[in-house]
VEXTORFI-776648 format. One line per 3 residues: their letters; for each residue x, y, z of N, C-alpha, C. Coordinates in steps of 0.1 Angstrom, whole numbers, plus 5000, padded with zeros to 4 digits. Each point is the difference from the previous one (the first is absolute). Layout:
BEGIN
A	X,Y,Z,X,Y,Z,X,Y,Z; ...
//
This chain:
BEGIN
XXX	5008,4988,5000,4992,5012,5000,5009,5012,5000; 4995,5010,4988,5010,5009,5003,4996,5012,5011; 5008,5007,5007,5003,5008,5007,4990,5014,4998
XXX	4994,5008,5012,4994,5011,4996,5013,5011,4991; 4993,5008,4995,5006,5012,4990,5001,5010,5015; 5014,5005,4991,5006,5007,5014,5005,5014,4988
XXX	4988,5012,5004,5003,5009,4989,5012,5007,5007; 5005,5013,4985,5004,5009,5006,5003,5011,5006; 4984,5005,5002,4996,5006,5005,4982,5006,5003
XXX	4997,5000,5014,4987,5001,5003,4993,5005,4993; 4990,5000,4993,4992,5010,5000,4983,4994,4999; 4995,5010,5010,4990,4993,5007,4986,5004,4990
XXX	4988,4992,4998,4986,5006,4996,4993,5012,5006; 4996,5008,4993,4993,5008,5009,4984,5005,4990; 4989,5003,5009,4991,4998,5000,4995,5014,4998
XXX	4996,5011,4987,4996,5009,5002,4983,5008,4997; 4998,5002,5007,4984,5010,5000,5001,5008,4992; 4993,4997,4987,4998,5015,4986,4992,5008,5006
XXX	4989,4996,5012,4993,5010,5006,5003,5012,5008; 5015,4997,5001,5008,5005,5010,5003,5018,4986; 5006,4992,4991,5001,5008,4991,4998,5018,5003
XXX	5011,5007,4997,4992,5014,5002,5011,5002,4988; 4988,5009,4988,5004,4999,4988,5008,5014,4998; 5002,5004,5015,5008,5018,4995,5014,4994,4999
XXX	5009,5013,4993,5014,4993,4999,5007,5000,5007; 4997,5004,5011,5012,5005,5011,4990,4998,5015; 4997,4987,5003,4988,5005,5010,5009,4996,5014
XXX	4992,5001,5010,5000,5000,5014,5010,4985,5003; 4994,4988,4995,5013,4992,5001,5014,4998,4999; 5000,5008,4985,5018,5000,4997,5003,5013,5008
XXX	4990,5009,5001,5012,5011,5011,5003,4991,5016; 4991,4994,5001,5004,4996,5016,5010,4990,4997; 5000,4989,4994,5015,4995,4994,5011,5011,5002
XXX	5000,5007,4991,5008,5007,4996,5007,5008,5016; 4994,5004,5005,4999,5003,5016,5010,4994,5009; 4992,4979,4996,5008,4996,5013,5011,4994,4989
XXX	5000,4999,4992,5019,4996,4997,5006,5014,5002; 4998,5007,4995,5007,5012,5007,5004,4999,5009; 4995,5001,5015,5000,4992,5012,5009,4993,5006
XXX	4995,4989,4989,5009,4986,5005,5012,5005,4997; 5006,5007,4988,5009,4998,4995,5012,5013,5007; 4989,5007,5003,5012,5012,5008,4996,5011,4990
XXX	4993,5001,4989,5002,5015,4996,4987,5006,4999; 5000,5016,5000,4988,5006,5007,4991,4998,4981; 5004,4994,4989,4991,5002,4995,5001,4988,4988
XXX	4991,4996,4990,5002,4990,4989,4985,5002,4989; 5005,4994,4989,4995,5000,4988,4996,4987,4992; 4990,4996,5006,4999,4988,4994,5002,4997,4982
XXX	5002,4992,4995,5003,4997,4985,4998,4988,4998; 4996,4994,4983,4993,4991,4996,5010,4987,4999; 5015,5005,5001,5007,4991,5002,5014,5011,5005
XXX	5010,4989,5009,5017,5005,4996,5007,5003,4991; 4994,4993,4989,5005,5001,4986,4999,5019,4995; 4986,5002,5000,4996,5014,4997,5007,5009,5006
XXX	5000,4997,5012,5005,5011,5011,5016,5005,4995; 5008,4992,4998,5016,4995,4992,4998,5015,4987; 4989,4993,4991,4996,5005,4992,4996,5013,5004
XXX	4994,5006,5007,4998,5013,5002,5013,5011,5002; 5003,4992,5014,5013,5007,5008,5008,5002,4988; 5006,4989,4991,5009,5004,4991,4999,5013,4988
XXX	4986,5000,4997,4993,5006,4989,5004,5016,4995; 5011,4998,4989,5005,5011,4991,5010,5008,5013; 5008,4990,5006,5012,5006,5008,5010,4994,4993
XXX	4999,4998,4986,5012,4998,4988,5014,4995,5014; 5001,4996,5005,5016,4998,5011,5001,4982,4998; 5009,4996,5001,5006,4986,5001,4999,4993,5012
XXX	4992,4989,4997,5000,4992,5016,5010,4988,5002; 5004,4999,5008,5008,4985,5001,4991,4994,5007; 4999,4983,4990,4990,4998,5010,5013,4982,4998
XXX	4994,4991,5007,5003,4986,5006,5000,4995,4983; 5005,4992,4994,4998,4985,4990,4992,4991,5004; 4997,4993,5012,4993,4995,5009,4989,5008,5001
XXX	4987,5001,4992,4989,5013,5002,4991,4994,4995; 4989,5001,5002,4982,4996,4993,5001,5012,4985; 5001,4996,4994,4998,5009,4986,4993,5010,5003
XXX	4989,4998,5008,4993,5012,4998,5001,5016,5008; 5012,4995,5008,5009,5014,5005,5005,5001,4990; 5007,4996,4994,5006,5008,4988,4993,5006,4987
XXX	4986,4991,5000,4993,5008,4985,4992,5011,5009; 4997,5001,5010,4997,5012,5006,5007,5015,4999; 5014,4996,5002,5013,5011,5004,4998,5005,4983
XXX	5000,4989,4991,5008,5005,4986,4983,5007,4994; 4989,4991,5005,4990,5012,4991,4997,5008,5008; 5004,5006,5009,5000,5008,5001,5009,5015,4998
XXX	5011,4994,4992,5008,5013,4992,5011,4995,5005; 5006,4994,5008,5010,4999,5009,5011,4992,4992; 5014,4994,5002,5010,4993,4998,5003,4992,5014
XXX	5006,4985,4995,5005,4991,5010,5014,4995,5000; 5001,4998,5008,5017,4995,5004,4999,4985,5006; 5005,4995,4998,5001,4985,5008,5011,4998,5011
XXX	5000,4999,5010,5005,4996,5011,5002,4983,5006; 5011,4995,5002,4999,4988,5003,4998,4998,5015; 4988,5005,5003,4997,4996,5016,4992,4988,5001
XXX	5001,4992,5009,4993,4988,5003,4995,4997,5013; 5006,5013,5007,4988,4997,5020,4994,5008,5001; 4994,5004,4990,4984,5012,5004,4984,4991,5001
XXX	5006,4988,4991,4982,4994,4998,5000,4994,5015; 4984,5005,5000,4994,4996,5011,5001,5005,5009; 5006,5020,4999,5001,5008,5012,4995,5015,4991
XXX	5006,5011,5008,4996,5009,4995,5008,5005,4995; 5000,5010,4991,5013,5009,4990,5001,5010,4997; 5010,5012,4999,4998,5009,4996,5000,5001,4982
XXX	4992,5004,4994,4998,4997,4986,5003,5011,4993; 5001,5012,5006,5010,5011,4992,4997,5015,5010; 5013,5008,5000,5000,5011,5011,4993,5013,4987
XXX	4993,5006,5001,5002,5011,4996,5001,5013,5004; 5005,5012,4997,5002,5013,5010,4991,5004,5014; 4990,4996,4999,4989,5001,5012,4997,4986,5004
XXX	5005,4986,4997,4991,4992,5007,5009,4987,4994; 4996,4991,5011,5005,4985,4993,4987,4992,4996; 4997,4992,4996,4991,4990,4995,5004,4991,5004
XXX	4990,4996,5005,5004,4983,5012,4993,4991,4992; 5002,4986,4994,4992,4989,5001,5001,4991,5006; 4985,4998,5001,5003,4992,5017,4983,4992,4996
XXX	4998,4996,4984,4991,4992,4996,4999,4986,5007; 5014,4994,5005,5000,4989,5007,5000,4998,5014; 4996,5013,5005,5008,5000,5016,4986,5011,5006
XXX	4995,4998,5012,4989,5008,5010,5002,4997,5013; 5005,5011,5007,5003,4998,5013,4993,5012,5009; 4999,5005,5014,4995,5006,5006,5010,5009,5000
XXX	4994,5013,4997,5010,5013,5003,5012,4996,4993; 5002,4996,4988,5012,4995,4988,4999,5017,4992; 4990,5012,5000,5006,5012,4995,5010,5006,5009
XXX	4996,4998,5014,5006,5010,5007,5013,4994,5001; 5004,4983,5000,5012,4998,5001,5012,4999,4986; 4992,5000,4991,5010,5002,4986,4997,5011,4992
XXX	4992,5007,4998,4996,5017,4993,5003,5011,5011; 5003,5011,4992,4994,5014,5003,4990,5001,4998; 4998,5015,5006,4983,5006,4996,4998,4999,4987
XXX	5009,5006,4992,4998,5005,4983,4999,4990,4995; 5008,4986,5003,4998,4989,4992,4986,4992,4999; 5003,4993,4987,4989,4989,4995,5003,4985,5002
XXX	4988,4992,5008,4998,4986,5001,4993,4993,4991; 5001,4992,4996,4993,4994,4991,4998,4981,5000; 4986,5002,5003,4994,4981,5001,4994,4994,4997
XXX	5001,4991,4997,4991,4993,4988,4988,4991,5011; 4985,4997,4994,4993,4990,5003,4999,4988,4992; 5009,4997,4992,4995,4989,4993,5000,4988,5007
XXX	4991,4991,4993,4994,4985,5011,5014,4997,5006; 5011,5000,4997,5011,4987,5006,5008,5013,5012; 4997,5015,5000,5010,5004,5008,4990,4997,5015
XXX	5014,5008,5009,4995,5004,5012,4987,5003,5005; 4995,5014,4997,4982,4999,4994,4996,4995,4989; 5001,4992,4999,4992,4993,4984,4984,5007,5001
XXX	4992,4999,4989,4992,5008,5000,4995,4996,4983; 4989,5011,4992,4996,4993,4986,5011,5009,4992; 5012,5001,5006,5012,5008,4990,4994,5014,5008
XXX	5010,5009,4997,4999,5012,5004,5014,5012,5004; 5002,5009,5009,5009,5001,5000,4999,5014,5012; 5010,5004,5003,5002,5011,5013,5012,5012,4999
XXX	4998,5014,4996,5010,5007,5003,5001,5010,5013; 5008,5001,5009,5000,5007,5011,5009,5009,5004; 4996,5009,5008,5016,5007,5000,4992,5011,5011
XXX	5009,5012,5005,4996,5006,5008,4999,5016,4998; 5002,5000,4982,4996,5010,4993,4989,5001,4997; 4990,5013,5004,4986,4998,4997,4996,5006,4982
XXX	5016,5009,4997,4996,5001,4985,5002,4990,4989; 5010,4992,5003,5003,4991,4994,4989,4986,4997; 4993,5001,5012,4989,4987,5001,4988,5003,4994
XXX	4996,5018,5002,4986,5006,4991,5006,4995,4988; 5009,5004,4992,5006,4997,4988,4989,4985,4995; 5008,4991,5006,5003,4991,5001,4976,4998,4998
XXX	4998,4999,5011,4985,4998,4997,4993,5007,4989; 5002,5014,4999,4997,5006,4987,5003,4991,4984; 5009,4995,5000,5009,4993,4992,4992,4984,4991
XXX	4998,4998,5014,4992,4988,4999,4983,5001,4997; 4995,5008,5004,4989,5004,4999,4996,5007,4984; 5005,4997,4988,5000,5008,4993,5007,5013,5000
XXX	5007,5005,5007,5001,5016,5001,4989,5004,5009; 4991,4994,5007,4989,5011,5007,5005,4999,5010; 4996,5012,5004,5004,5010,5019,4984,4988,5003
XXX	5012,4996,5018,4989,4992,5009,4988,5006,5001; 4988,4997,5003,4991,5005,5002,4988,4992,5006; 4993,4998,5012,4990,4986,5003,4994,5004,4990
XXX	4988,5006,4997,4996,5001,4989,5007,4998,4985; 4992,4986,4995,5007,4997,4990,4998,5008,4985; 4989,5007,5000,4995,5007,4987,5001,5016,5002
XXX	5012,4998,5013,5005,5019,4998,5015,4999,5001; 5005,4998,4988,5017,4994,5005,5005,5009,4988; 5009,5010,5001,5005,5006,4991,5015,4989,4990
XXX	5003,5003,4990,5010,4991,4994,5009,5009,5001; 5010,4998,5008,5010,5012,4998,5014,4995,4990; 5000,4989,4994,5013,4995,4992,4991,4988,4993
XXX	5009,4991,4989,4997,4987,4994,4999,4989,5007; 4998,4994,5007,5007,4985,5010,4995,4994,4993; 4998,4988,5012,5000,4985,4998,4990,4994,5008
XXX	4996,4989,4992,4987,4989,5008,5007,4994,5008; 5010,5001,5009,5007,4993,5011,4994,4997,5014; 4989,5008,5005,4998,4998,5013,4995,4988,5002
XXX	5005,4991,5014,4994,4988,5010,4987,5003,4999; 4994,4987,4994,4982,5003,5004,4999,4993,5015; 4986,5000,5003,4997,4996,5008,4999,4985,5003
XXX	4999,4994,4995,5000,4983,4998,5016,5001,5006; 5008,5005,4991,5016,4996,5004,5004,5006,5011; 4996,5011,5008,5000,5007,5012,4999,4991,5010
XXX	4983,4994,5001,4997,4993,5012,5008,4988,4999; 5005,4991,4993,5010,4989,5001,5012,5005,5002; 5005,5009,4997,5016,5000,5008,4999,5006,5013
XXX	4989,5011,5003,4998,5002,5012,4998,4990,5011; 4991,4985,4995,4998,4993,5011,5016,4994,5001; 5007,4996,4986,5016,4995,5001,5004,5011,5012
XXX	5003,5010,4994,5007,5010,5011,4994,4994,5017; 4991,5007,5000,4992,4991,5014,5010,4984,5006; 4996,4993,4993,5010,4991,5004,5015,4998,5001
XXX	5009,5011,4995,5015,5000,4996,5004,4992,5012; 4997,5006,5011,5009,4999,5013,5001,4982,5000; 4987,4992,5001,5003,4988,5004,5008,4995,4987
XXX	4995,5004,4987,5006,4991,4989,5016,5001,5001; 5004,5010,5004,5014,5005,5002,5012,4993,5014; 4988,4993,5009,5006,4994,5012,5001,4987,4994
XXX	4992,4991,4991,5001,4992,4996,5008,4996,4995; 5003,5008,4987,5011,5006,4991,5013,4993,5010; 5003,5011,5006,5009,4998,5009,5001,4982,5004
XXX	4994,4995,5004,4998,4989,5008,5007,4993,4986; 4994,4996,4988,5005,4997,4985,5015,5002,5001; 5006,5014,4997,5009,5007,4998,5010,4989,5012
XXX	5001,5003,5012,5007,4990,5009,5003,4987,4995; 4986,4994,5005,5004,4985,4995,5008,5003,4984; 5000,5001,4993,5007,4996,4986,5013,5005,5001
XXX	5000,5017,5013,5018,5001,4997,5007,4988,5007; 4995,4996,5010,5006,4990,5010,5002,4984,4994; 4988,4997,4991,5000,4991,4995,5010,4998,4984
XXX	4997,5013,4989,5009,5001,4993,5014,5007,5002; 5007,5006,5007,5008,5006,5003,5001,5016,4996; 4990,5009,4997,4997,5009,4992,4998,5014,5014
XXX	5003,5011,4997,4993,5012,5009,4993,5009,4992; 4991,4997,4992,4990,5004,4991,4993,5008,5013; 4996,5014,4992,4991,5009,5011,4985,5003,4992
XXX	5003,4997,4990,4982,5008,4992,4988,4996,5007; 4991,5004,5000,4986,4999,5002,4991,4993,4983; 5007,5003,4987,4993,4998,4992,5003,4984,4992
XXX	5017,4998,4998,5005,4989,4995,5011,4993,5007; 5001,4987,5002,5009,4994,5006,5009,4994,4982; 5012,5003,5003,5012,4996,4985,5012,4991,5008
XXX	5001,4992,4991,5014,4989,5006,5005,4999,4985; 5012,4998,5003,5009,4994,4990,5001,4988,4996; 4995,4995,4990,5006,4983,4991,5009,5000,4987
XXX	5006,4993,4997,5006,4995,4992,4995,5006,4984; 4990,4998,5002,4989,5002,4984,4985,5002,5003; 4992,5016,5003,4994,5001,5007,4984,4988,4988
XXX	5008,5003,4987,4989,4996,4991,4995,4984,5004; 5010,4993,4999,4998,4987,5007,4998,4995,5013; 5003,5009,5007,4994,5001,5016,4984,5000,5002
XXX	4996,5013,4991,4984,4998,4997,4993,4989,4995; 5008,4997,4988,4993,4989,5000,4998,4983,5011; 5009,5000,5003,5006,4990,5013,4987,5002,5008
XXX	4997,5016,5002,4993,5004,5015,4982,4998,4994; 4999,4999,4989,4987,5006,4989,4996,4979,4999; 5008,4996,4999,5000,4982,4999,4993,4994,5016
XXX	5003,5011,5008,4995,4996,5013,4989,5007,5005; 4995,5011,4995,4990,5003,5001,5001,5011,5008; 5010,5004,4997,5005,5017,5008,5008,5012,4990
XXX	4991,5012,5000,5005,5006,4990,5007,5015,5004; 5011,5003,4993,5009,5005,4999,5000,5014,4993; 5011,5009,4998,5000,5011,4992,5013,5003,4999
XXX	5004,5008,4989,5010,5007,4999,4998,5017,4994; 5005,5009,5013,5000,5014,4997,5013,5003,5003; 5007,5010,4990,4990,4995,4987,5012,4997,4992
XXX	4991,5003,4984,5011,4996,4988,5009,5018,5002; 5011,4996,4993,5007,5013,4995,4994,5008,4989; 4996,5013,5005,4996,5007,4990,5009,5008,4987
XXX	5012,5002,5004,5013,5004,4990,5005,4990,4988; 4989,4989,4996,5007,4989,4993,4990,5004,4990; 4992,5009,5002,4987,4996,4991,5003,5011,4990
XXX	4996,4998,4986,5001,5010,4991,4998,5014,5004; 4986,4998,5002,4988,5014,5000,5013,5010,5015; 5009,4995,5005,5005,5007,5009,5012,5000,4997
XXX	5007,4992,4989,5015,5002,5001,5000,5011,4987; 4991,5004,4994,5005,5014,4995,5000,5014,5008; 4992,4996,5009,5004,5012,5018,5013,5002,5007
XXX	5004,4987,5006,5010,4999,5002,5011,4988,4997; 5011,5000,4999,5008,4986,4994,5008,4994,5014; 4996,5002,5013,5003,4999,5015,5001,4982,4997
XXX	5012,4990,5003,5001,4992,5006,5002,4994,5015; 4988,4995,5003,4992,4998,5014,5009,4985,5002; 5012,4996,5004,5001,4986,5002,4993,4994,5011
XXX	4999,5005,5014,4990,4994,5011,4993,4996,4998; 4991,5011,4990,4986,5002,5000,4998,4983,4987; 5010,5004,4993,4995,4984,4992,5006,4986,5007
XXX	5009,5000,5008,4999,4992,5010,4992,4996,5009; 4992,5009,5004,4989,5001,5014,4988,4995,4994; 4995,5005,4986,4989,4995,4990,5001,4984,4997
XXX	5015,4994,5001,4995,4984,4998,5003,4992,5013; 5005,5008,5012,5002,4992,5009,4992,5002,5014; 4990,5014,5000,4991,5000,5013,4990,4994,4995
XXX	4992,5003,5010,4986,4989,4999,4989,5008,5014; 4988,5001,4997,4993,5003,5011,4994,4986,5001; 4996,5001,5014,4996,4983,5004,4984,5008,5012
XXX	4990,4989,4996,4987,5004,5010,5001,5006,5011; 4996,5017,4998,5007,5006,5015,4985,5011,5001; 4992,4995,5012,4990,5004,5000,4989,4995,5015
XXX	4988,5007,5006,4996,5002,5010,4995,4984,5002; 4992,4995,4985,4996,4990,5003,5005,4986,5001; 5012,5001,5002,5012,4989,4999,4997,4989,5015
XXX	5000,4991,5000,4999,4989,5012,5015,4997,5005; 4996,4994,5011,5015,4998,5000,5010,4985,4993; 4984,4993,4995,5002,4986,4989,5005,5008,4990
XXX	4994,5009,4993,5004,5005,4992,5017,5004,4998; 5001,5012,5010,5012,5006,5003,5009,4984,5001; 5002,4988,5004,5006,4988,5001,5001,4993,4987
XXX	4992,5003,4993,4995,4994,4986,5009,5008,4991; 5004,5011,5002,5009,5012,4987,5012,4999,5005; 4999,4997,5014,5014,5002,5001,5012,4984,4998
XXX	4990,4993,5002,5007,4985,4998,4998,5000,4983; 4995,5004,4989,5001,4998,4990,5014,5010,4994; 4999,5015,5011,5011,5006,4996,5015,4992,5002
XXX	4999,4995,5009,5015,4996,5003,5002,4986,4992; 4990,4991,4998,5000,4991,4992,5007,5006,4983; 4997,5012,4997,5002,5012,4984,5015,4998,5004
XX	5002,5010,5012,5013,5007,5003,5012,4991,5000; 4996,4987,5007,5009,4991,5003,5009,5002,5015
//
């Protein structure tokens, strides 16, 4: 009999009320969201967004400047940076995934991504006031959620921007049929469906995150590793491609973040940066089931199949 499926990573059903629905675009739910990650997070103010992706996409938008970003990256930081007017640089870093980063300084402010990472009062301990945070809700992060995203900071012109922005260009207003357009924007704002699901996630961070913890332990002790993320657990194999499959044959599945982005056409006319780590790290890490819902058969089950890989 084979073995239960041991994913790699939680993501739970959730059950939503269309009656619930309030069809304004900016209503009373996503500001109170908006509120308590604020809150949680340490800064006096935030902007909800339809994803991290956009937000990338905003921040960057017709600041023509050069970013260095990781080879090790989700493409979609990078097609964010470039349509939005900007140029990239490739950097061969390889210990940022699965924490927070600074993604580029500019004269007034740094830009933080921290799409993989949500901690309590995490503005006040890595930003200034002027600076920008930036976090993603998609199903697999920290708040997982129906995709979505969070900019915050403790600039209150920067964040009107920022909601204006998303709103089409309109100045806030409860009233939804008296909103002046003061610029072009964008259909980016968090609706309400995607609000009340990362809000209940948020709601629960604290326990999911002691759990976390409890995971995180057993596997450094058991694999030999001092891995700190909250979002991905990574070990090293031999061949991460045949490892997956080894682990995918037992009924436990795997990832690798990520591939090198510097190898690929569409970017080696940007920059011609040789990343050696970064294409060493792409065939030899491996993320392995690292998540709330893990047992401790489980957690016994990945790690005897790991060392069975490793040798």
């Amino acid at each position: 009999m084979k073995d239960n499926k041991i994913n790699l990573f939680n993501i739970e059903d959730y059950t939503i009320n269309t009656a619930d629905w309030d069809h304004s675009l900016h209503d009373s739910g996503v500001t109170v969201f908006e509120e308590e990650f604020a809150e949680y997070v340490g800064a006096k103010y935030a902007c909800s967004i339809s994803s991290a992706t956009n937000a990338i996409f905003l921040i960057f938008l017709n600041h023509k400047v050069t970013v260095d970003v990781p080879s090790l990256i989700p493409p979609v930081v990078l097609n964010a940076i470039v349509n939005g007017g900007n140029k990239i640089n490739f950097v061969d870093d390889v210990d940022w995934i699965g924490d927070s980063y600074i993604l580029h300084k500019f004269d007034d402010c740094k830009i933080i991504d921290s799409a993989q990472k949500v901690e309590q009062n995490q503005f006040k301990k890595e930003a200034n006031p002027e600076d920008l945070m930036l976090f993603s809700f998609y199903p697999t992060k920290p708040v997982g959620g129906l995709d979505g995203g969070m900019i915050v900071s403790d600039d209150l012109e920067k964040i009107q921007y920022f909601k204006e922005a998303v709103l089409n260009g309109m100045s806030y207003a409860k009233d939804n049929w008296n909103r002046e357009i003061k610029f072009p924007g964008w259909k980016m704002y968090l609706n309400s469906f995607q609000a009340s699901v990362a809000r209940q996630n948020l709601q629960k961070l604290g326990s999911k995150l002691e759990r976390l913890e409890d995971v995180r332990t057993f596997y450094n002790s058991e694999l030999g590793y001092k891995n700190t993320s909250s979002h991905l657990y990574r070990i090293t194999v031999p061949d991460n491609k045949k490892a997956m499959k080894r682990l995918q044959e037992n009924n436990i599945v795997s990832g690798i973040h990520y591939e090198p982005m510097h190898v690929h056409p569409v970017y080696r006319g940007m920059d011609d940066s040789y990343c050696p780590k970064s294409i060493e790290a792409a065939k030899t890490t491996l993320s392995i089931p690292f998540h709330e819902g893990l047992t401790y058969q489980d957690m016994l089950r990945v790690v005897r199949n790991i060392k069975e890989i490793t040798g």
